[in-house]
N, C-alpha and C positions, 0 to 999 in steps of 0.2 A: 472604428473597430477593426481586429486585425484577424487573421485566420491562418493557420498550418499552411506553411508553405515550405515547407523543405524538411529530405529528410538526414538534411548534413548531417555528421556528428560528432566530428572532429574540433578542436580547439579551435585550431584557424580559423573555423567559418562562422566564429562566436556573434550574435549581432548586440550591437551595442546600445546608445540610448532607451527611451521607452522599454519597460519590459513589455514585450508582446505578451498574447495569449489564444486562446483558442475560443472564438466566438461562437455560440450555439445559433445556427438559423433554423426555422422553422422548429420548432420546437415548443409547441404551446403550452406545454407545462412546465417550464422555466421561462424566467424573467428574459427578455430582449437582451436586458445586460450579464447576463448570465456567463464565465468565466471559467476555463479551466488552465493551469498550471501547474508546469512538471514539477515534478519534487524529487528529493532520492530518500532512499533510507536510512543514511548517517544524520540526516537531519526531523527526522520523524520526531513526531511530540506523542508518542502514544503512549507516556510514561507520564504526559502534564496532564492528559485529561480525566476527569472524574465524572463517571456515568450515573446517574440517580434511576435505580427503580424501584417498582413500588412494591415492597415485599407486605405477604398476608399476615396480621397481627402475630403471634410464636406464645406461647406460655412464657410467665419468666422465671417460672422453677426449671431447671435442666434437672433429668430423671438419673438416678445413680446407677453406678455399673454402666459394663459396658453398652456403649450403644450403634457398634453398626448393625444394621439391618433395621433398626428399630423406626425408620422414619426419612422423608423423601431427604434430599440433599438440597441447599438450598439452592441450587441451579438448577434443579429440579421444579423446585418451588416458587421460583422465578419465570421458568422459561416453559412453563408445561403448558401454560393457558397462550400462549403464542408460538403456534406449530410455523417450522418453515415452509415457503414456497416452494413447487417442487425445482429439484435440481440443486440445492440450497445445502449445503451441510455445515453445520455449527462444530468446531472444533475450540477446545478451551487449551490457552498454554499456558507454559509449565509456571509463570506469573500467574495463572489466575484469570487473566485477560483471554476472551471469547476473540474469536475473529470464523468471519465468514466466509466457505469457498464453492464456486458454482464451477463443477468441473467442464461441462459442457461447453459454456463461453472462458472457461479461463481466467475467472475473476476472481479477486480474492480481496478484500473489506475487511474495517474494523467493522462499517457501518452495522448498525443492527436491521439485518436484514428481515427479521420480524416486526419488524415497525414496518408497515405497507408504503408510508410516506419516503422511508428514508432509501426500501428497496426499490420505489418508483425513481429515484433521483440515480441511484444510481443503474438503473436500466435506461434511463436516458444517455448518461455519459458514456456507458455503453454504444449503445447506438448510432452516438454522436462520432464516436472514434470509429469505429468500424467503418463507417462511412466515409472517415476524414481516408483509411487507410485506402478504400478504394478510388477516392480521386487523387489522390498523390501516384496512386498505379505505381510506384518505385519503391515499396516497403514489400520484403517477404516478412512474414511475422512465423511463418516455419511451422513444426508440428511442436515445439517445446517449450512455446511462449506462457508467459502468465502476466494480465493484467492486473497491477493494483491501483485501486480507485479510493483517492479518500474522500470526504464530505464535510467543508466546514462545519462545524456546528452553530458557528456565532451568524453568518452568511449563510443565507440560504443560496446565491445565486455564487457561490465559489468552490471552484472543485479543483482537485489537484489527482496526479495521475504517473505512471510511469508501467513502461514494461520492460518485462525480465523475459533474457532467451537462456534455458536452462544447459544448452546444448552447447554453448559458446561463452557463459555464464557473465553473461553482458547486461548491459542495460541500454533503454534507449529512447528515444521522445520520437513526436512527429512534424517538428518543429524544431529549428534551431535558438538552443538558447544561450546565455550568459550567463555563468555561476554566479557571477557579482550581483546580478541585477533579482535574482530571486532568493539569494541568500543559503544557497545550495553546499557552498563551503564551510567547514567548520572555523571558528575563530580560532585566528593564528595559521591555518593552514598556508600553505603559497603556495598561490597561484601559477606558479610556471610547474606547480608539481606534476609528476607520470600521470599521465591520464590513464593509462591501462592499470595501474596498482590504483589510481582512484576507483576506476569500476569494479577493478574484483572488489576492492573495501565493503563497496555497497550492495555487490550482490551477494556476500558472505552475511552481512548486515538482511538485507531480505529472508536468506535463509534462519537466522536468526528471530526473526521476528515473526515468520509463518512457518513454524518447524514441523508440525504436524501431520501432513499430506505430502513434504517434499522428501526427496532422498539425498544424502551428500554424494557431490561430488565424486570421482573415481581418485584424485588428486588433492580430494581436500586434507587426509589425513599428513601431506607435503607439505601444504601451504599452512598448516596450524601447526607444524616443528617448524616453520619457518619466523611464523607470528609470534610462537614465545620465545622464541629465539632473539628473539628483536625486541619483545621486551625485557626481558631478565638481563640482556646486556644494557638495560638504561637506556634504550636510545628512542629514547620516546618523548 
């Protein structure tokens, strides 16, 4: 089993074979084999997964005329009987899709953080990183970071991970990895591509995906006449 051991983050210092991973020790409510893995945001699946919950029976007449005010909303309806933790705030985006942010620690989750089971998992991986950052002793994580933490669903013992520095609008692991080996790259991308035009991609991508609590950019309104600039000319 392998564990964070650098905080390269440059192409050159890619490692190869084996994908590594971030080993949880002591950790008794996770499995020994228990596993976390950078990911980025251009490869997120939070568009393939489908969330089941248990909504309370509804009449099947709908009542005529208008009806705002007339009755809770079904998010309402859904999420009233599972209040959050404190620190915990539930924001819903402009999809529809709930994601969760604990301004305090700097975490930000699809996980449903109302489900105690799934908040406990990810307060470990919490934990687990923060601790990784102070034996490495060589990571500032700065005053403008934000941690995202996702949670298999199918794996209970697999987590994946990445941080965003909003101030430098970077990304970055605790660990040196290989795009090949985690599948980090989109198909057809190449590989000898700009690393710094991959990282803005995906930290504009994160903004994307958690728009609710963050602000743009002072330069983003540059970089998106640049973006459709670059498509409209076809070169995509």
């Amino acid at each position: 089993m392998s564990s964070v051991n650098s905080s390269s983050l440059t192409p050159s210092s890619r490692v190869s074979a084996t994908p590594s991973s971030t080993t949880l020790h002591g950790q008794q409510e996770l499995s020994k084999n228990a596993r976390i893995y950078p990911t980025v945001p251009l490869t997120s699946s939070r568009y393939d997964r489908k969330e089941s919950v248990s909504i309370p029976l509804l009449r099947p007449i709908f009542p005529k005329g208008r009806h705002k005010g007339k009755g809770k909303t079904l998010n309402e309806i859904v999420y009233a009987s599972k209040p959050l933790p404190d620190g915990w705030v539930r924001y819903v985006h402009l999809d529809g899709k709930p994601y969760f942010r604990h301004e305090g620690r700097r975490i930000v989750t699809e996980a449903n953080i109302a489900d105690l089971e799934q908040k406990a998992r990810v307060d470990m991986i919490y934990a687990h990183l923060h601790k990784q950052v102070e034996i490495l002793g060589n990571i500032e994580l700065g005053d403008n970071y934000e941690l995202y933490v996702d949670l298999d669903h199918h794996h209970d013992d697999k987590f994946a991970y990445y941080f965003v520095d909003h101030s430098t609008q970077d990304l970055f692991w605790l660990n040196d990895i290989n795009l090949e080996d985690y599948d980090l790259v989109d198909d057809g991308e190449p590989i000898d591509m700009n690393y710094d035009v991959w990282i803005m991609r995906n930290y504009y991508r994160h903004l994307e995906h958690f728009p609710c609590h963050n602000t743009l950019p002072p330069d983003a309104a540059l970089f998106l006449h640049g973006a459709l600039s670059y498509t409209c000319t076809g070169k995509h």
